[in-house]
N, C-alpha and C positions, 0 to 999 in steps of 0.2 A: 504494500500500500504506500503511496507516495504522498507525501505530506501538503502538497501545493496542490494536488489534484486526486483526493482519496475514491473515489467512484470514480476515475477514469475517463472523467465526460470533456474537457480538454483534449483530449488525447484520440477520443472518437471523431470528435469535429475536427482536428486536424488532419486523419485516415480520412475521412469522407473530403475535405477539402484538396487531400492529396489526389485520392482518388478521381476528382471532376476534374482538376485543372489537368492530369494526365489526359484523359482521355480527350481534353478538349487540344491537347498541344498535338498527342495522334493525328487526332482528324483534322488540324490545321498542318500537319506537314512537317512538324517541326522532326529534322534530322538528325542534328548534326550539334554539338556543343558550340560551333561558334551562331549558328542560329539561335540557339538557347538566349546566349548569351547576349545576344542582339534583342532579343522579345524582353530580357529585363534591362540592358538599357534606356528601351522605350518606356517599358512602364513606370522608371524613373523619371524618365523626362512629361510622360503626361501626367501625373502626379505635382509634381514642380507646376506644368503649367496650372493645372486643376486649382493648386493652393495660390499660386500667383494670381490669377483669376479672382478668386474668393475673396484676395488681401486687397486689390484695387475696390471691388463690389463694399466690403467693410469700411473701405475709408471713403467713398461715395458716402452709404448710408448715414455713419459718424459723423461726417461734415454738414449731412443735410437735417438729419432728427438727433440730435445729442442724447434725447432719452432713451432712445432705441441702443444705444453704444453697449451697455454692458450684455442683451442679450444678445447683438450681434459679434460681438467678443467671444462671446461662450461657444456660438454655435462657429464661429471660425476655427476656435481650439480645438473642438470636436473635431471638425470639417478634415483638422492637423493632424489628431490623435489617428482617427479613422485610416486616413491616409497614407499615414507612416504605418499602422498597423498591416495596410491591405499587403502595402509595397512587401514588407519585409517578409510577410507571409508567404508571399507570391514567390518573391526570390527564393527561399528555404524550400519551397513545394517543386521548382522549377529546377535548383541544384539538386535533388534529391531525384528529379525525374533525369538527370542529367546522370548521375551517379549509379542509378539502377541501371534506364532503359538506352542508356546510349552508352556504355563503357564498353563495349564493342568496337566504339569507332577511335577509343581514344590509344 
């Protein structure tokens, strides 16, 4: 029993998260580690824009209703945390697909 995640339910959702973004990187084609590695450089870069995005929109809003400022604070830091969560997850599932299903080509 692991103390951070004692029922295991962490550790299901990241199996089942491993499992769709495999299957979905199959049926997009993905070969080869330096393609891998190209699909997470992207999905860094549209994250970046995503929250670059969000940080102009935030200081629209802030400039324009001052009273709006702290919920649109909150939901940007979300917007970040989300973000940063997705990225990193994505990467991990992606080397991981890379590590398994393509060490053949390495």
């Amino acid at each position: 029993m692991k103390f951070n995640d004692p029922f295991g339910r962490m550790e299901r959702r990241h199996q089942a998260g491993y499992a769709a973004m495999r299957d979905s990187l199959i049926r997009g084609g993905i070969k080869s580690r330096e393609e891998a590695l190209e699909l997470i450089k992207q999905s860094r870069q549209r994250a970046l824009k995503i929250f670059g995005t969000a940080v102009l929109i935030f200081f629209l809003v802030a400039g324009r209703w001052r009273e709006v400022m702290p919920i649109a604070l909150f939901l940007l830091l979300l917007l970040g945390v989300w973000l940063l969560n997705s990225t990193i997850n994505g990467r991990r599932y992606i080397m991981k697909f890379v590590e398994e299903e393509l060490k053949q080509d390495n």
